[in-house]
N, C-alpha and C positions, 0 to 999 in steps of 0.2 A: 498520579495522585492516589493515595490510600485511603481505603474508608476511615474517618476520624480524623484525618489528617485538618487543619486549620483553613484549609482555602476556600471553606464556606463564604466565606465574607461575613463582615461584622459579627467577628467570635462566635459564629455557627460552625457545626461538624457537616464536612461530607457524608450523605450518606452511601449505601454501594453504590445504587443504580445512580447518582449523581458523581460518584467518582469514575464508575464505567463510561458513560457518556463523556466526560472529557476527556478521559484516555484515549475514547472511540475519535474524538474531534482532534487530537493534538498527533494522532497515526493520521489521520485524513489530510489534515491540512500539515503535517511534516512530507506526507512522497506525494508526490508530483504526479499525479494521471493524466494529465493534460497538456501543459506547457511543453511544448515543442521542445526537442534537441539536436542540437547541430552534431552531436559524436552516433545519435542514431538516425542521420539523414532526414532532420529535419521530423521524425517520428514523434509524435506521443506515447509514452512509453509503453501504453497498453497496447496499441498499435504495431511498435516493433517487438514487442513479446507475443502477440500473434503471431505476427509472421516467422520471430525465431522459432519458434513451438513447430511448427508446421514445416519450417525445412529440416528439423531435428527428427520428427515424425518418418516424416520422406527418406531422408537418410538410414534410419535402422532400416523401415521396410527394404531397402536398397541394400541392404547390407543382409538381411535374410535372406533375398532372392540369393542372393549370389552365393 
């Protein structure tokens, strides 16, 4: 939503900080931080992007060493 844009409600203007704030809620509640996934083992996806971080980490050092 853009500032000025109509979705004030009843013929008001968005203003910034009222169109930033829904932009901030409609990225929140569009990705999923929590609801479990069966293609990442049952993971929350903040969960399995830890743990990807962390073998990806593991792996370069491992790859330095050698």
């Amino acid at each position: 939503m853009r500032p000025g844009s109509p979705r004030g409600g009843a013929g008001r203007r968005c203003t910034r900080s009222r169109a930033a704030w829904a932009e901030g809620w409609q990225a929140a509640d569009f990705y999923n931080t929590r609801r479990r996934h069966s293609a990442a083992g049952g993971l929350p996806p903040v969960e399995f992007e830890r743990i990807i971080s962390k073998a990806r980490a593991e792996a370069r050092q491992e790859a330095k060493a050698a």
